[in-house]
VOTOR-255236 format. One record per residue (C-alpha): x, y, z; residue in three letters. Coordinates in steps of 0.5 Angstrom, whole numbers, plus 500, padded with zeros to 3 digits. Layout:
<recs>
XYZala
...
</recs>
This chain:
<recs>
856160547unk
861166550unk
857170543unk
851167546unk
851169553unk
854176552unk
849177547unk
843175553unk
848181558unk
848186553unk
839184553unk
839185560unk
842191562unk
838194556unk
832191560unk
834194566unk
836201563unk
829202559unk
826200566unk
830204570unk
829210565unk
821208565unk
820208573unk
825215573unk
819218569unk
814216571unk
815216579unk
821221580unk
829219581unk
828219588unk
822215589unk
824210585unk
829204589unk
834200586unk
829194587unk
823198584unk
828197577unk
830190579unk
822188579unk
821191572unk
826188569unk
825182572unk
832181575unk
834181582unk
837187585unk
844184586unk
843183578unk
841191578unk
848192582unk
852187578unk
850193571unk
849199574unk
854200582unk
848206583unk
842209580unk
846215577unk
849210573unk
844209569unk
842217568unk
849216565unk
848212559unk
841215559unk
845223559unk
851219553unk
845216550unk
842224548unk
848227547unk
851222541unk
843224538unk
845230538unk
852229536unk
849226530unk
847233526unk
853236529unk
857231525unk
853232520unk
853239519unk
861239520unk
862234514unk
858238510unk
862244511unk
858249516unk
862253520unk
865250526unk
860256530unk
854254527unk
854247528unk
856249536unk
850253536unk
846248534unk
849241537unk
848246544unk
840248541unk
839240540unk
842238547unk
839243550unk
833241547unk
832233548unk
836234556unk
829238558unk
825234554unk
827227556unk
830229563unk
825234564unk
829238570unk
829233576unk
833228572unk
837233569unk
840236576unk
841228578unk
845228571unk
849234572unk
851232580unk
855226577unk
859231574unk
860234581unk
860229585unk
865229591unk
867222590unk
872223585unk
871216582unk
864217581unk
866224578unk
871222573unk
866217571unk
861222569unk
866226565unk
867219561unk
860217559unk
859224558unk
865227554unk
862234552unk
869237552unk
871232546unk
865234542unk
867241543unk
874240541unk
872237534unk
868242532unk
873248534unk
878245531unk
879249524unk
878255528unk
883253533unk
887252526unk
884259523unk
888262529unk
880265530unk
882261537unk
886265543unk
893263542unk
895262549unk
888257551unk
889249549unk
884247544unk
883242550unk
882247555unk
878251551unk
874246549unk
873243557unk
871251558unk
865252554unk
863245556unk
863246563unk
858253561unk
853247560unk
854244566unk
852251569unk
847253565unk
843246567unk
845246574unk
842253574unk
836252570unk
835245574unk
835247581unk
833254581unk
827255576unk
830259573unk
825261568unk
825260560unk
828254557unk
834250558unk
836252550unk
835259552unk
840259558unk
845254555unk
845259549unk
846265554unk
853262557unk
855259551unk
855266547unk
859268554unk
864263554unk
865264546unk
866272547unk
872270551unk
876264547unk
875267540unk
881271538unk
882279537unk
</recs>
């Protein structure tokens, strides 16, 4: 019975993500209300609040879930043996990629916000769900081995860096139309940020 009903939590919370996701599309994050996912879903909005404590929150999953696709080649790539930079550039081009195609600006500068948030719970929580500095540090990892990494910056702090230049570069682009791509933005303070951690 406790396999049977996690399984039909597990299904409702998956009900209710989709839905959310569906009606953020469709109407915009911010006319759409914890009772318009709730109806959706066929739930009640405490049951919405009991998965998800606010709407953000499913933008989180939603972010996590676009990142671990984009992650998928990056692994890939790196078991192969690609340079730890070339696989950088490309986990970057495709996260940048499936963020302004899935989340489209609106979304994306919700996303980002958790990320900022002054409610440091809420904060931590987004760097949780969305653990972009831990890629990073995977995939840096032999340059840091190689001494191609500066000697006096951990691998966490250099890693945590080039991650928050994605944060930026989507803020940026998210909320102020900065014109062009998102790829073409990220990709600009990623070649920034790697000309100040990579050795001499």
């Amino acid at each position: 019975m406790a396999g049977l009903r996690e399984r039909q939590k597990q299904r409702r919370k998956e009900r209710i993500y989709r839905s959310a996701i569906e009606l953020f599309k469709a109407q915009g994050f911010e006319a759409t209300t914890a009772s318009d996912i709730a109806k959706k879903s066929h739930v009640s909005r405490g049951t919405f609040f009991n998965y998800y404590p606010y709407k953000e929150a499913v933008l989180l999953d939603y972010g996590a879930e676009l990142m671990d696709v984009a992650w998928q080649k990056a692994g890939e790539a790196l078991a192969k043996g690609q340079p730890p930079l070339e696989v950088l550039r490309g986990f970057w081009r495709r996260l940048a990629e499936l963020s302004e195609a899935e989340l489209g600006a609106e979304l994306l500068s919700h996303l980002a916000y958790e990320l900022v948030n002054p409610d440091p719970e809420r904060a931590q929580r987004a760097y949780r769900a969305l653990p972009l500095a831990e890629r990073v540090a995977v995939i840096l990892k032999p340059l840091v081995e190689e001494g191609r990494i500066r000697a006096d910056m951990s691998l966490e702090r250099v890693a945590a860096s080039i991650a928050d230049t994605f944060l930026l570069a989507a803020l940026r682009w998210a909320a102020y139309g900065v014109g062009g791509s998102l790829r073409e933005e990220t990709e600009k303070f990623l070649t920034v940020a790697l000309e100040g951690v990579l050795a001499r």
